[in-house]
C-alpha positions as CSV (number, residue, x, y, z in Angstrom):
1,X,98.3,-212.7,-1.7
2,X,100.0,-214.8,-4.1
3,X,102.2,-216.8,-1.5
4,X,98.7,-217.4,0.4
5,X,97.1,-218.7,-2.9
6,X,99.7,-221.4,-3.5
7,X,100.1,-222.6,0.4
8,X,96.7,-222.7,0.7
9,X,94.5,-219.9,1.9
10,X,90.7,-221.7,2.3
11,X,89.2,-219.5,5.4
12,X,86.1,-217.5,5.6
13,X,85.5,-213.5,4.9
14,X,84.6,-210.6,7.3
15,X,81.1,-210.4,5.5
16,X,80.2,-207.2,6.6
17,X,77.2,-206.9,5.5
18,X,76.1,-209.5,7.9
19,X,76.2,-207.6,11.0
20,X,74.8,-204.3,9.4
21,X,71.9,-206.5,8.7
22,X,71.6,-208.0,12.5
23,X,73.2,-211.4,11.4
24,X,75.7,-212.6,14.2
25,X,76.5,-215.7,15.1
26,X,76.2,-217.2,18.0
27,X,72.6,-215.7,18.3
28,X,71.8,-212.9,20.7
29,X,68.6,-211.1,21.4
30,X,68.5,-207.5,20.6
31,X,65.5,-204.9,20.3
32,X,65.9,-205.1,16.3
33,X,65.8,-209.0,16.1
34,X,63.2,-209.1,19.2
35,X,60.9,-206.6,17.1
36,X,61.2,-209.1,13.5
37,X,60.1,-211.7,16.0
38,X,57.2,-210.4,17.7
39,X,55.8,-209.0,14.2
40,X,55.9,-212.6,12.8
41,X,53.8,-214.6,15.1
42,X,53.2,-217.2,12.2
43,X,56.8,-217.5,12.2
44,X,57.2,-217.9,15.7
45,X,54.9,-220.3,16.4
46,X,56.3,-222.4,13.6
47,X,59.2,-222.0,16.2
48,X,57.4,-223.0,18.8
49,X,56.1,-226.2,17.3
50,X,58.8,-227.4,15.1
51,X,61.6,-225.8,16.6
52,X,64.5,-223.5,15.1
53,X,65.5,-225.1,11.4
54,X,68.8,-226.6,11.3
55,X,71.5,-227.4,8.0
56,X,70.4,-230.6,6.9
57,X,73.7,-231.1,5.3
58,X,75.0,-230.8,8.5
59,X,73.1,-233.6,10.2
60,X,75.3,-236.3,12.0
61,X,78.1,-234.7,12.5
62,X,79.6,-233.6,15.6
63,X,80.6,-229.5,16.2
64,X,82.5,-228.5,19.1
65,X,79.5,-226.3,19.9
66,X,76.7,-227.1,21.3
67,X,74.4,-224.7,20.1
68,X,72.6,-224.9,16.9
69,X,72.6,-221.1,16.8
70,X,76.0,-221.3,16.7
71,X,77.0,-223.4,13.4
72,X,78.2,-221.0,11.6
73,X,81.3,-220.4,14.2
74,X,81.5,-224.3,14.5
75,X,81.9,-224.9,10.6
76,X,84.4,-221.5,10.7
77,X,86.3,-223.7,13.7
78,X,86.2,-226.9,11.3
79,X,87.7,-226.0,7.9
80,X,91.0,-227.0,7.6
81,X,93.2,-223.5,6.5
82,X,95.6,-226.0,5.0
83,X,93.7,-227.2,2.3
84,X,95.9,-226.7,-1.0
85,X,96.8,-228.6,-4.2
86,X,97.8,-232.0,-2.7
87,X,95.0,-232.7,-0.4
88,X,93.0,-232.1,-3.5
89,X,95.0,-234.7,-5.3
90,X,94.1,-236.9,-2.5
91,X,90.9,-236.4,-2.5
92,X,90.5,-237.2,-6.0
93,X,92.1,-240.8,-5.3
94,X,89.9,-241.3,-2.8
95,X,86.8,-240.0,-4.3
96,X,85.6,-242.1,-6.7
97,X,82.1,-240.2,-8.3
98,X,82.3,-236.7,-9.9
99,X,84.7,-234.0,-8.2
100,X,83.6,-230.2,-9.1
101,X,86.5,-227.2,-7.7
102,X,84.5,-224.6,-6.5
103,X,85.7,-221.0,-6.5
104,X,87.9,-220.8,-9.3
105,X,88.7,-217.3,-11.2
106,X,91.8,-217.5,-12.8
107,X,92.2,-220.1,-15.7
108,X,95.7,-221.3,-14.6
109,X,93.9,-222.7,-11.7
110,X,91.1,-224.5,-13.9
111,X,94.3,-225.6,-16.2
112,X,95.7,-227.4,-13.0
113,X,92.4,-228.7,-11.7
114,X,91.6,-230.4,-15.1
115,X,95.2,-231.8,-14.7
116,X,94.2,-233.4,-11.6
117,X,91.5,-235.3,-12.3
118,X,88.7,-232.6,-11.5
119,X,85.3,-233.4,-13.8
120,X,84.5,-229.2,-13.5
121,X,85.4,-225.7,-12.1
122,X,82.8,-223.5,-10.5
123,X,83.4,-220.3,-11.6
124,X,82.6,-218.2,-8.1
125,X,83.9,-215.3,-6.0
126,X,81.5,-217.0,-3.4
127,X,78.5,-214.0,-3.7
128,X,81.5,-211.5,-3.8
129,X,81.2,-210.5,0.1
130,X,84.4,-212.7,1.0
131,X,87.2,-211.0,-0.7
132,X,86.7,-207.4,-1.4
133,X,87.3,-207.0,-5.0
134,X,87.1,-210.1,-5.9
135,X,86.9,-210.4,-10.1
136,X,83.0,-210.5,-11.0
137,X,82.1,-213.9,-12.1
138,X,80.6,-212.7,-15.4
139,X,84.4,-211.5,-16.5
140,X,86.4,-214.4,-14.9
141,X,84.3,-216.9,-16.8
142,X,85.0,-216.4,-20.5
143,X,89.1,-216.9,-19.5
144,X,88.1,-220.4,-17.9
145,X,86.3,-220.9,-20.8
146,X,88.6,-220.7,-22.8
147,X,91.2,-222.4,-21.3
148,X,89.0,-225.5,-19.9
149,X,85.6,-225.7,-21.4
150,X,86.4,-228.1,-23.8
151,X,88.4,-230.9,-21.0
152,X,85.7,-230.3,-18.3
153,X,82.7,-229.0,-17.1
154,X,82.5,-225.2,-16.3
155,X,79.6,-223.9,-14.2
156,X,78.5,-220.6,-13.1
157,X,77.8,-219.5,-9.5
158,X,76.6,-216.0,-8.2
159,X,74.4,-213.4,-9.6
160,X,72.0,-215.7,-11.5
161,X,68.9,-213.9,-10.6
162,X,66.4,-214.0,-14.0
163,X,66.6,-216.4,-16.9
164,X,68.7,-213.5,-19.0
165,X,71.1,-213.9,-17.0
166,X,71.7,-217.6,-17.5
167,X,71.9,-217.1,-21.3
168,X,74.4,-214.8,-20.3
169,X,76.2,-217.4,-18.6
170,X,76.0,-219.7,-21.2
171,X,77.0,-217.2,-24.3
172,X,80.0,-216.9,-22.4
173,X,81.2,-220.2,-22.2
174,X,79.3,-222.0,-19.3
175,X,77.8,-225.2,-19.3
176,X,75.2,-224.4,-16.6
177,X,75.0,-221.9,-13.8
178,X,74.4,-222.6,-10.0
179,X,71.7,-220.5,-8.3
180,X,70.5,-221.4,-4.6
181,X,68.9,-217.8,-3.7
182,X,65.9,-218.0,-6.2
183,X,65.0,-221.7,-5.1
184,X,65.1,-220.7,-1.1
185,X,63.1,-218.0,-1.7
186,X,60.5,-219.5,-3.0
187,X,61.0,-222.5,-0.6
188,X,60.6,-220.1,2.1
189,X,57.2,-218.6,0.1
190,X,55.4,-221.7,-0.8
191,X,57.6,-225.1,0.3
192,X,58.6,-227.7,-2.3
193,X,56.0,-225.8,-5.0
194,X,57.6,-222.6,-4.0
195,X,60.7,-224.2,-5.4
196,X,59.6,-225.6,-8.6
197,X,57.4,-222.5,-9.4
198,X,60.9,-220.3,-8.9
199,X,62.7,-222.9,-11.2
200,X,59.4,-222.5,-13.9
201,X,60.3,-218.8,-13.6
202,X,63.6,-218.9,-14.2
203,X,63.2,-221.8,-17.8
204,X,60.1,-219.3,-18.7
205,X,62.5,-216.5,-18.9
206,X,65.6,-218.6,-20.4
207,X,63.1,-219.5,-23.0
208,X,62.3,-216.0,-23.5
209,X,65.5,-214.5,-23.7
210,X,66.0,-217.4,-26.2
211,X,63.5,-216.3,-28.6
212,X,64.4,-212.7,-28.7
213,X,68.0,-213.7,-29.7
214,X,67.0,-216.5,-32.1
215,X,68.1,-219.1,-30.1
216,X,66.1,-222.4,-31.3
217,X,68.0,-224.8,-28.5
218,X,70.1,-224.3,-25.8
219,X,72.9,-225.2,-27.8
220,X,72.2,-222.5,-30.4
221,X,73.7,-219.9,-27.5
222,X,76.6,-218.5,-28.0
223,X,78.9,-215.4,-28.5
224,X,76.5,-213.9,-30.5
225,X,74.3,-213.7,-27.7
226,X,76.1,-211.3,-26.0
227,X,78.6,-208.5,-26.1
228,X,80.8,-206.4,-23.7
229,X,79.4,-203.1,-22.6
230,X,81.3,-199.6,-23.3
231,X,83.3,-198.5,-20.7
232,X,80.7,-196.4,-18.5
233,X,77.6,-197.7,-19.8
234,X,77.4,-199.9,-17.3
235,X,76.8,-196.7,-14.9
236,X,74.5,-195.3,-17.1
237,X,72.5,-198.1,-17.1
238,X,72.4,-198.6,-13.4
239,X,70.7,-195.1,-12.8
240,X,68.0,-195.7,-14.5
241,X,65.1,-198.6,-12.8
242,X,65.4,-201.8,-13.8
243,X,63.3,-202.4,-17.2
244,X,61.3,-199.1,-16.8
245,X,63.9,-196.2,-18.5
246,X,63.5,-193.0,-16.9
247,X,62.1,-190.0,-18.4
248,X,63.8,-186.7,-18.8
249,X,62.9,-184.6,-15.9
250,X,61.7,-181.6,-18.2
251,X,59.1,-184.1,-19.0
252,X,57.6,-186.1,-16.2
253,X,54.0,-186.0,-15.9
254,X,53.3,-183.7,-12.4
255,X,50.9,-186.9,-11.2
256,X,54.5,-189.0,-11.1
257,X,55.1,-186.2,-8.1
258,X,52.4,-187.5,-5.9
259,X,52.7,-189.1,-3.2
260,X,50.0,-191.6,-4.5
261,X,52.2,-192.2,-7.6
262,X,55.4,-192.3,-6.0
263,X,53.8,-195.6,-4.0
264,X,53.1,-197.1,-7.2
265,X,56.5,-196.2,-8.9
C-alpha cells in the first residue's frame, strides 16, 4: 500500500454497494429497474420530454463511449493512474487561481501539499465506499489540523448530514465542510428552491447547535465544542433511534406494540 501511495495510486473503488442497489454502468434493463420505472410515470415522462440528465461538468468533452449511460466507465477509462506528486507540481505552475488537494488523511501529505503551493487539503475518504477501511474523516481531520490549518485551508468532506455535524467539523479544526448529498436532494425535491431551502436547513441547525454550546460566532467554535467519545459508547449510542432514546423494555407502553404504533414509530 505504501509503495502504491508514493508512485501514485489515483483509480476508482469496487463500490459494492452500487450493484446491491441495481447501479451498473453501462445501463441495462432489468425487472427491478423496469418496475422503479413504470411506478414513476412523472419521472418518465420527464424522460420522455427532456431526455435522460447528463453531468454538466462533463459537457464538451469527448469520451471514448458513446453512450451517455455509460459515463461512469468512460471517466474510469480517462483518469490517468499515474497521477503523483510531480504532475501536481505541474499543475500548480500551470494553474494560476486556487488549487484545493482532495482526499487527503494523513498530515504528512497535507505537510507536502502546503509545500507545493496547494491553497487547501480536503479532508475525504471519498464517502468511505472506495477503500475499505479507510480512516473516518472526523478522526483524520484534527491531525491535518494540526499540522496545516494554520498555512492553508482545510475543508471537510463526507458525512455532513445536519448542522451539528458541521460544528463538529469546525471544533475540530476545519475551516468549512463540503456536503453535495443534502443540496441534490433537495434539488431533486423542489429545483433551485429545493437547494437553498436544504442549505437554510443546514445554517438553521448550525445556528442551533451554536447556541446550545454558547457559541456567539462562528469563530467562537472550538475544542470546547466537542469531545472524543468512550471507547464503546459509540455502540451504545447507535442502538438506540436517532434523537428519540429508547425505553427499557420492562417499560414500554403495550400501545407501542401495535401495529398502528409501530407505523408511527
Amino acid at each position: 500500500m505504501s509503495d502504491a501511495r508514493h508512485r501514485g495510486s489515483a483509480g476508482l473503488g469496487q463500490a459494492r454497494a452500487r450493484p446491491r442497489n441495481g447501479f451498473r454502468t453501462p445501463y441495462n434493463p432489468n425487472w427491478r429497474n423496469s418496475r422503479d420505472v413504470i411506478l414513476k410515470p412523472a419521472w418518465l415522462l420527464e424522460i420522455l420530454r427532456y431526455g435522460l440528465p447528463g453531468m454538466a461538468n462533463f459537457e464538451g468533452y469527448r469520451f471514448t463511449t458513446p453512450k451517455g449511460t455509460d459515463i461512469a466507465t468512460a471517466v474510469g477509462r480517462e483518469m490517468d493512474a499515474a497521477l503523483d506528486w510531480e504532475a501536481i507540481k505541474r499543475i500548480r505552475e500551470l494553474w494560476p487561481r486556487k488549487l484545493l488537494l482532495k482526499g487527503v488523511e494523513r498530515p504528512d501529505d497535507a505537510e507536502r501539499a502546503a509545500a507545493i503551493g496547494c491553497d487547501g487539503v480536503v479532508v475525504s475518504n471519498h464517502g468511505g465506499r472506495q477503500l475499505d477501511g479507510a480512516a473516518p474523516t472526523l478522526e483524520a481531520l484534527p491531525h491535518v489540523a494540526r499540522a496545516v490549518g494554520t498555512k492553508m485551508t482545510v475543508l471537510l468532506d463526507g458525512g455532513v448530514r445536519r448542522g451539528v455535524d458541521i460544528l463538529k467539523a469546525r471544533s475540530l479544526g476545519a475551516h468549512g465542510v463540503l456536503t453535495g448529498r443534502a443540496t441534490l436532494f433537495g434539488a431533486m425535491a423542489g429545483g433551485e428552491a429545493g437547494a437553498r431551502r436544504a442549505l437554510e436547513i443546514l445554517a438553521s441547525e448550525l445556528e442551533r447547535s451554536m447556541q446550545l454550546c454558547g457559541a456567539r460566532t462562528v469563530a467562537e467554535i472550538g475544542p470546547t465544542c466537542s469531545r472524543r467519545a468512550k471507547p464503546g459508547a459509540s455502540r451504545a449510542i447507535a442502538r438506540q433511534t436517532p434523537g428519540r432514546p429508547r425505553a427499557p423494555k420492562w417499560r414500554t407502553p403495550r400501545a407501542s406494540r401495535s401495529p398502528r404504533a409501530r407505523s408511527w414509530r
